[in-house]
C-alpha positions in Angstrom: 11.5 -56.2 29.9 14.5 -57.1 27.9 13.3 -55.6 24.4 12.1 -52.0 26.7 15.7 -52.1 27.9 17.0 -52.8 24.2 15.1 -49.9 22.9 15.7 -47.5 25.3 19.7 -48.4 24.7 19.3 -48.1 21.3 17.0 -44.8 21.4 20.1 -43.7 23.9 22.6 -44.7 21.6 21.2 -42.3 18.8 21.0 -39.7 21.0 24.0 -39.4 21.9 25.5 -39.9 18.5 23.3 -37.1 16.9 24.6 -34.9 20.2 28.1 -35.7 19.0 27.9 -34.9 15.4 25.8 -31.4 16.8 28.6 -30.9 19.0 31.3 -31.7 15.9 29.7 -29.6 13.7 29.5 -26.6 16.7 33.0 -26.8 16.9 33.6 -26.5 13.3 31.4 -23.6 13.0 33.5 -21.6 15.6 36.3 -23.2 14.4 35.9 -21.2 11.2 34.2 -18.5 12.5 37.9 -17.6 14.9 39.6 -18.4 11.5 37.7 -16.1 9.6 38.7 -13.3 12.5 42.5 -14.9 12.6 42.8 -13.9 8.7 41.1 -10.5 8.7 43.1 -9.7 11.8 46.4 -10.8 9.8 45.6 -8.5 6.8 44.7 -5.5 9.1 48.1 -5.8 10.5 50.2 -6.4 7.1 47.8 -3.5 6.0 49.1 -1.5 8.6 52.6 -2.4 8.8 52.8 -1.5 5.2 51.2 2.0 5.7 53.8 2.5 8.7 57.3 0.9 7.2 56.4 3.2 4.2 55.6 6.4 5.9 56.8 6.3 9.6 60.3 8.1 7.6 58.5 10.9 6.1 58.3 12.5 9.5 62.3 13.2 9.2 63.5 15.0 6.3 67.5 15.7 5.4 69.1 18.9 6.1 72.1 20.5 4.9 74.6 22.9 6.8 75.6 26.0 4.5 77.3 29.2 5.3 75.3 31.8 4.0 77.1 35.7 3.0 73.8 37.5 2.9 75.3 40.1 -0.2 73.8 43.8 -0.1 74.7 43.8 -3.5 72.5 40.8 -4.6 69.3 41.6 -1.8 68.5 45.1 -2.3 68.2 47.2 0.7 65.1 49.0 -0.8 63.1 45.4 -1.5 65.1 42.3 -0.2 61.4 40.2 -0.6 62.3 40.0 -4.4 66.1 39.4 -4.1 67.5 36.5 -5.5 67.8 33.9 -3.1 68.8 31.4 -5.1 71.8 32.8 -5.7 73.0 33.3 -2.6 72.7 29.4 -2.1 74.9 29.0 -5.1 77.6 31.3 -4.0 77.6 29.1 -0.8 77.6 26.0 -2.7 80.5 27.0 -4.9 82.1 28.2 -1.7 81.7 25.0 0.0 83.4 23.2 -2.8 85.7 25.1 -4.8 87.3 22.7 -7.0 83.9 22.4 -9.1 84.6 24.4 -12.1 82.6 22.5 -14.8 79.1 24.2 -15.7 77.3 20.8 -15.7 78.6 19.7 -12.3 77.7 23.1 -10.7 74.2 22.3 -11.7 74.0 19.4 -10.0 76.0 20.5 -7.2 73.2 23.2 -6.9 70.8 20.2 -6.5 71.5 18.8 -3.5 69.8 21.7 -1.6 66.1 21.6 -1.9 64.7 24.9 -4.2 62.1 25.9 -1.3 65.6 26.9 1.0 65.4 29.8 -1.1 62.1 30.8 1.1 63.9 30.0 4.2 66.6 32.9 3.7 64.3 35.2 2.5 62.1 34.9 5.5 65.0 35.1 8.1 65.9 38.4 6.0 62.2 39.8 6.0 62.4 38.5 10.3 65.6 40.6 10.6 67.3 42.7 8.4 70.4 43.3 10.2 71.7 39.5 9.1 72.4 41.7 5.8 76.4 41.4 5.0 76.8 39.1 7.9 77.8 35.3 7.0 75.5 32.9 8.9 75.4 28.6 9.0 71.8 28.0 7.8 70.2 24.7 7.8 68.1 24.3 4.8 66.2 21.3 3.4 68.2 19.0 0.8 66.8 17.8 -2.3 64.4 14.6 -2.0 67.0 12.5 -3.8 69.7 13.1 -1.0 66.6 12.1 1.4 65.8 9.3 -0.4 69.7 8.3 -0.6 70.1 8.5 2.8 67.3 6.7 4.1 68.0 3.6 1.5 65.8 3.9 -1.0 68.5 4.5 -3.8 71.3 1.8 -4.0 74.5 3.0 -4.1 76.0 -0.4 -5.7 73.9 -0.2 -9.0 75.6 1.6 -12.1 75.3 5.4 -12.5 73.3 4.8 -15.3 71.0 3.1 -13.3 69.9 5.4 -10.4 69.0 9.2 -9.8 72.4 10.5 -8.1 75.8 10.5 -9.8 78.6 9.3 -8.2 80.6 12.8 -7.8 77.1 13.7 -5.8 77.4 10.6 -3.6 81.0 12.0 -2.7 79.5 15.9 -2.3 77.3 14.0 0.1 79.7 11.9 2.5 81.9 14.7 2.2 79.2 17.0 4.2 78.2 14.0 6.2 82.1 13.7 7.6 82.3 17.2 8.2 78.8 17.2 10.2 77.0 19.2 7.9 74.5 17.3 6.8 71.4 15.1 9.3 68.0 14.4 9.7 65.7 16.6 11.7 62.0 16.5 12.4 59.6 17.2 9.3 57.7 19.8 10.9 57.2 21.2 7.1 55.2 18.5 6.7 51.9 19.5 9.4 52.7 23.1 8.8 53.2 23.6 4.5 51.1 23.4 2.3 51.0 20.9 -0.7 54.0 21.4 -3.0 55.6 20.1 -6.7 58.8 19.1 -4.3 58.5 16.5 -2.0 60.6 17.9 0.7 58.6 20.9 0.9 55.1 19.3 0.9 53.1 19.4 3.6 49.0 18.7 4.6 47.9 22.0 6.7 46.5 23.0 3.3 44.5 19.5 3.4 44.0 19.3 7.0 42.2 22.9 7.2 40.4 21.9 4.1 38.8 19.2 5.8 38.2 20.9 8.8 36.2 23.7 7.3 34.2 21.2 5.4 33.5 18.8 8.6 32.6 22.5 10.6 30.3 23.2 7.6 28.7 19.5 7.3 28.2 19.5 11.3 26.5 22.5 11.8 23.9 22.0 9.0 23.5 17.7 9.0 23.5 17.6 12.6 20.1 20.2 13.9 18.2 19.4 10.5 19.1 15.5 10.9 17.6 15.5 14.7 14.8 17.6 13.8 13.8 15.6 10.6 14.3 12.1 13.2 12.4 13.9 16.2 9.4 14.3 13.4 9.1 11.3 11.4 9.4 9.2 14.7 7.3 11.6 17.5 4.9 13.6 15.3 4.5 12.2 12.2 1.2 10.6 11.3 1.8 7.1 10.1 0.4 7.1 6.5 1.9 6.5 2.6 3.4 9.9 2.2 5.5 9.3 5.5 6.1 5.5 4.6 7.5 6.9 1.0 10.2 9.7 2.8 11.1 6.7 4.8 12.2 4.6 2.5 13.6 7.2 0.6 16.0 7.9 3.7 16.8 4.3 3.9 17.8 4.3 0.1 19.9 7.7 0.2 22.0 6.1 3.1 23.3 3.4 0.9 23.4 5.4 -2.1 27.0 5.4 -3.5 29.2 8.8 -2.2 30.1 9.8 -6.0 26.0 10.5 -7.0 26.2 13.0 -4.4 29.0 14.4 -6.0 27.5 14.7 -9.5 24.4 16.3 -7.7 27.0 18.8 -5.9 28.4 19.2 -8.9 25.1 19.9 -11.1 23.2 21.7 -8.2 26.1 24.2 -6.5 28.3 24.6 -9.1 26.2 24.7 -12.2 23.1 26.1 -10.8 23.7 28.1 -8.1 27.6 29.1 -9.5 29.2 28.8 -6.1 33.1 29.0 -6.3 34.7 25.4 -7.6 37.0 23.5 -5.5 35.5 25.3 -1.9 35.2 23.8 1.2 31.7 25.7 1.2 30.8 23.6 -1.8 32.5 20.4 -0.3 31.0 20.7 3.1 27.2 21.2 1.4 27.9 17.5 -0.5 29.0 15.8 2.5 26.0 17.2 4.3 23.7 15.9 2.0 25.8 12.1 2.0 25.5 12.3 6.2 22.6 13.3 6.6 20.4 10.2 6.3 22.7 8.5 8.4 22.1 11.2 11.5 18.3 10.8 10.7 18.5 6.8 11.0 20.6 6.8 14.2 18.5 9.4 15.4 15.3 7.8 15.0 17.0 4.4 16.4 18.4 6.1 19.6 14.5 7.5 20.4 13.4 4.1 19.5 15.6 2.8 21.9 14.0 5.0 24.8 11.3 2.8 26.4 7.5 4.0 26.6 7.3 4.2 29.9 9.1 7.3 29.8 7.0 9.4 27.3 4.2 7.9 29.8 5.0 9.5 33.2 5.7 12.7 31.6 2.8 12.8 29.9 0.7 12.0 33.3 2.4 14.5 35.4 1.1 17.1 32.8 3.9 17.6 30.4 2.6 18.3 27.1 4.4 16.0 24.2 6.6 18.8 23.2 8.2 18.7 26.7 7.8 15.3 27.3 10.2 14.4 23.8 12.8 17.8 24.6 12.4 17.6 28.5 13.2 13.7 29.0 13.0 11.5 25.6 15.5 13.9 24.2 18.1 13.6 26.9 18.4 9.9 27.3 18.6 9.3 23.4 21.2 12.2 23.2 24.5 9.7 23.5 23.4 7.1 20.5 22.6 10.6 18.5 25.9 11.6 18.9 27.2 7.8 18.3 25.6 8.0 15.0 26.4 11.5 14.3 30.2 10.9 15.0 30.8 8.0 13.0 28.7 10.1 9.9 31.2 13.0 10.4 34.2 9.7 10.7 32.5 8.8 7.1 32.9 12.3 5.5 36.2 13.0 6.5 37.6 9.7 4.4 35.6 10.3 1.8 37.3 11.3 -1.6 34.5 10.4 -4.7 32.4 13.0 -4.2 35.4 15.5 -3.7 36.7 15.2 -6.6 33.3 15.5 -8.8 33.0 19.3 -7.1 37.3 20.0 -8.4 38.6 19.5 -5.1 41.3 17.8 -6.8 43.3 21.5 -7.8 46.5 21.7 -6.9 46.4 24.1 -4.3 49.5 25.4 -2.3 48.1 28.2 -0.4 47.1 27.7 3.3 42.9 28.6 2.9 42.1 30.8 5.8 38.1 30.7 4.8 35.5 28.4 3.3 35.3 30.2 -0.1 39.1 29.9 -0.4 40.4 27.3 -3.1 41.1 24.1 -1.0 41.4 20.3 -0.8 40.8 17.5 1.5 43.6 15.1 3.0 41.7 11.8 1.5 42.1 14.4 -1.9 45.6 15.0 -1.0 46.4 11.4 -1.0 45.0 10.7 -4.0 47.1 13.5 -5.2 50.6 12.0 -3.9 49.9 8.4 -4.4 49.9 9.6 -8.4 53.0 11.4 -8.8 56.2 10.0 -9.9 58.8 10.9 -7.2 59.8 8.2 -4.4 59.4 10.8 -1.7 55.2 11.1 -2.3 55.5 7.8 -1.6 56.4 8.1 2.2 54.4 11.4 2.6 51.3 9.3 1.0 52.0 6.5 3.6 52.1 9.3 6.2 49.1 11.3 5.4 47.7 7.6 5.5 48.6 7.5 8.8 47.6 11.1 9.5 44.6 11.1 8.4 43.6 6.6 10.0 44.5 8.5 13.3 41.6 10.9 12.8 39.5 8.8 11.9 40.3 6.2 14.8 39.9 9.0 17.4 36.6 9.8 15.9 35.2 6.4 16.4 37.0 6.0 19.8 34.8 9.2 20.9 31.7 7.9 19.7 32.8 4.3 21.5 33.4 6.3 24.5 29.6 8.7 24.8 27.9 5.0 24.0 29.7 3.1 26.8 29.9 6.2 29.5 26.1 7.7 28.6 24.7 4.8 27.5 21.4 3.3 29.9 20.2 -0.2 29.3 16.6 -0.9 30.4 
């Protein structure tokens, strides 16, 4: 009795230490598992922070106070569009501060104000031409350096030799800033301009329409043929090697790498059929091809997802199969189509590889008002910024960052939203 005790103790006793050291190595395994989130979630928010510090001051740009004498002599009654605006912000310049003589410090005292102000007068003398001979306080951009000087990013304390402003253009400055003439005001240039060589002026309509026409194009072509080609290989198709082949040809196309598809835009549209480079026509027909076999898997999922049962009652009241899969299979797989299709369009509108195989990497400052206009796309448009030497692309980088993460974030919230609200589980 005493050894059936003994053993059953001992068996106990083993038990429970193997139940500990399962239960240790459990906790571990969370353990790391909340660490692993813990560090992923800390480099999403320096990621973030970064983006934001860097480009939440891009969305207010330095203006400068001038009194404008809008000269007959020097507009032109008969043509004022191809005056010479530019001198009209001189004689205010040289107005505002007289004692300037010297030819070298006129030149930089022209600097301060930003060389698209020029556009700015002529369009409020093309708007109304009765301003002609009258003296008017404008406010027109300033020059990216004063930006960048008054929102810290050039030190005042280092030599002259050493930074981008001279000291007698620091004192133009806090001279205007004492007599009010000088602030910061909202960057609207920036959603409504097009890109730009200055900073100041710069702006991501251009990009934002680019991409826009190219997401309309991509949609209306990816999103019929990639429910039609899912409704077919997963309702109709006979189950055989030619179907098994296109299958796995979808799967491998879905993971293919975005730049092929770029070389085969550039190779197939450009080369072959000799459509117009740097279009969002062409662009929209290469992100088609890189989302469509990512509709045609979530399609085929989302009528996998549908149970039996349902293809089964409305195929013994009498529906045929064609109304059976559009009258009620359809319907109920409808919300993780549009899931998959949302997050494929998310894809395309970050995608820049591809883009930039088809010459959507032109500079381009026009506004494009149709699909075979020249254009770019705002992940394009970063690319652009983030390479050019000025301090100010810096922040409008960051910001067409931020721009173009809020997209992408409301396009995934959407398809979050039509799964959780349409969504039935079985």
């Amino acid at each position: 009795m005493n050894e059936k005790k003994l053993k059953h103790d001992t068996t106990m006793t083993l038990v429970e230490c193997g139940l500990a050291k399962r239960y240790q190595k459990e906790k571990r395994f969370k353990l790391l598992g909340l660490s692993a989130i813990a560090f992923s979630l800390l480099f999403l928010v320096f990621l973030f922070s970064s983006i934001f510090l860097n480009g939440y001051k891009a969305f207010f740009q330095t203006a400068v106070q001038i009194d404008v004498f809008f000269d007959p002599a020097i507009l032109g009654l008969k043509d004022p569009a191809s005056a010479d605006y530019h001198r009209l912000i001189k004689n205010s310049m040289r107005t505002a501060f007289p004692d300037v003589k010297n030819r070298k410090d006129k030149k930089k005292l022209y600097g301060l104000v930003s060389s698209g102000a020029a556009f700015k007068l002529r369009d409020m003398v093309l708007d109304n031409p009765s301003i002609i001979s009258q003296t008017q306080s404008v406010w027109v951009l300033a020059d990216d350096d004063v930006d960048m000087l008054r929102k810290g990013y050039i030190d005042r304390t280092l030599p002259q030799s050493d930074r981008r402003m001279s000291d007698m253009q620091i004192e133009w400055i806090d001279k205007l800033q004492e007599q009010d003439r000088i602030q910061s005001q909202f960057n609207i240039g920036f959603f409504t301009n097009g890109d730009s060589r200055e900073p100041e002026t710069a702006g991501i309509l251009g990009a934002t329409m680019g991409s826009m026409y190219m997401l309309a194009i991509t949609l209306v072509l990816s999103f019929p043929i990639g429910i039609g080609a899912a409704i077919y290989l997963e309702e109709f198709a006979v189950k055989n090697w030619l179907t098994d082949i296109i299958e796995v040809n979808i799967n491998n196309l879905a993971a293919v790498p975005s730049i092929v598809f770029g070389l085969l835009g550039l190779a197939v549209f450009l080369n072959f059929f000799q459509l117009p480079r740097s279009a969002p026509l062409v662009g929209g027909l290469v992100l088609f091809l890189m989302t469509l076999p990512t509709i045609i898997i979530t399609g085929r999922v989302a009528l996998q997802s549908v149970p039996p049962s349902i293809r089964e009652a409305a195929l013994g009241v009498g529906a045929s199969k064609m109304q059976a899969i559009f009258h009620h299979v359809l319907p109920l797989a409808m919300p993780g189509i549009l899931t998959g299709t949302i997050i494929g369009m998310a894809r395309a509108l970050g995608e820049s590889a591809p883009l930039l195989m088809i010459g959507m990497v032109a500079f381009v400052v026009d506004i494009p008002s149709g699909i075979t206009d020249p254009a770019t796309a705002l992940p394009v448009q970063i690319y652009l910024w983030a390479d050019s030497p000025e301090r100010a692309f810096v922040e409008r980088t960051s910001a067409a960052i931020m721009v173009l993460l809020t997209f992408l974030i409301l396009m995934n919230g959407t398809a979050v939203y039509l799964r959780s609200k349409f969504e039935r589980r079985w």
